[in-house]
N, C-alpha and C positions, 0 to 999 in steps of 0.2 A: 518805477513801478515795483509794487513788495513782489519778491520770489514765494515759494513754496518750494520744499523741498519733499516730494512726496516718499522718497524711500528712508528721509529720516525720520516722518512723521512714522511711518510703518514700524520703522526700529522702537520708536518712541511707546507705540501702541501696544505694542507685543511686550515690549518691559514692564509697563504698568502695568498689562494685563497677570503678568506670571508675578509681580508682585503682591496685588491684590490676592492671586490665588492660592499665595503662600502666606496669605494675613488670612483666609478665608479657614484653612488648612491649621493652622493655628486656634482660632476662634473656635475651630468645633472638636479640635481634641480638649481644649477649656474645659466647652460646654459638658461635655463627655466625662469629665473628671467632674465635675460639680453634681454631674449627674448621677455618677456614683458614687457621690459624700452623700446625695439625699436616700437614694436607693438603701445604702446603708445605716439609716437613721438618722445620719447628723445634719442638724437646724443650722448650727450656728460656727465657727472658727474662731477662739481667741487669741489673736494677733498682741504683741507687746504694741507701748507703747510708740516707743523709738525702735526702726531695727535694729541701727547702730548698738543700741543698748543693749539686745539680745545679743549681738557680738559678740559684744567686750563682755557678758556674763559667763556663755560658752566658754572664752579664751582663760577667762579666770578659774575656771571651773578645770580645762585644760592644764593649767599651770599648777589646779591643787593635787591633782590626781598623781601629774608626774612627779611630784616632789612634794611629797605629803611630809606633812610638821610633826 
């Protein structure tokens, strides 16, 4: 006959619960930043194409600064 383990399920419930409300808590500082990119006028974000690429432009940029030609 299957067991139940009722004060694991409780351990289980309470985890997922405080996870969820730290994915919830997350989601609405987001919302809250987006909300103040509109408040402030801005429509749109232009993102590169690659992040990777934004990187390696920064570090090149890094490397001209310190040791300029």
């Amino acid at each position: 006959m299957p067991v139940v383990d009722v004060e694991e399920n409780i351990k289980k419930l309470v985890a997922n619960i405080e996870q969820m409300s730290q994915e919830i808590f997350r989601l609405q500082g987001m919302l809250q930043t987006f909300e103040g990119f509109k408040k402030g006028g801005l429509k749109t974000i232009d993102l590169p194409n690659d992040p990777n690429q934004a990187q390696e432009s920064a570090e090149q940029l890094e490397s001209i600064q310190e040791k300029p030609e």
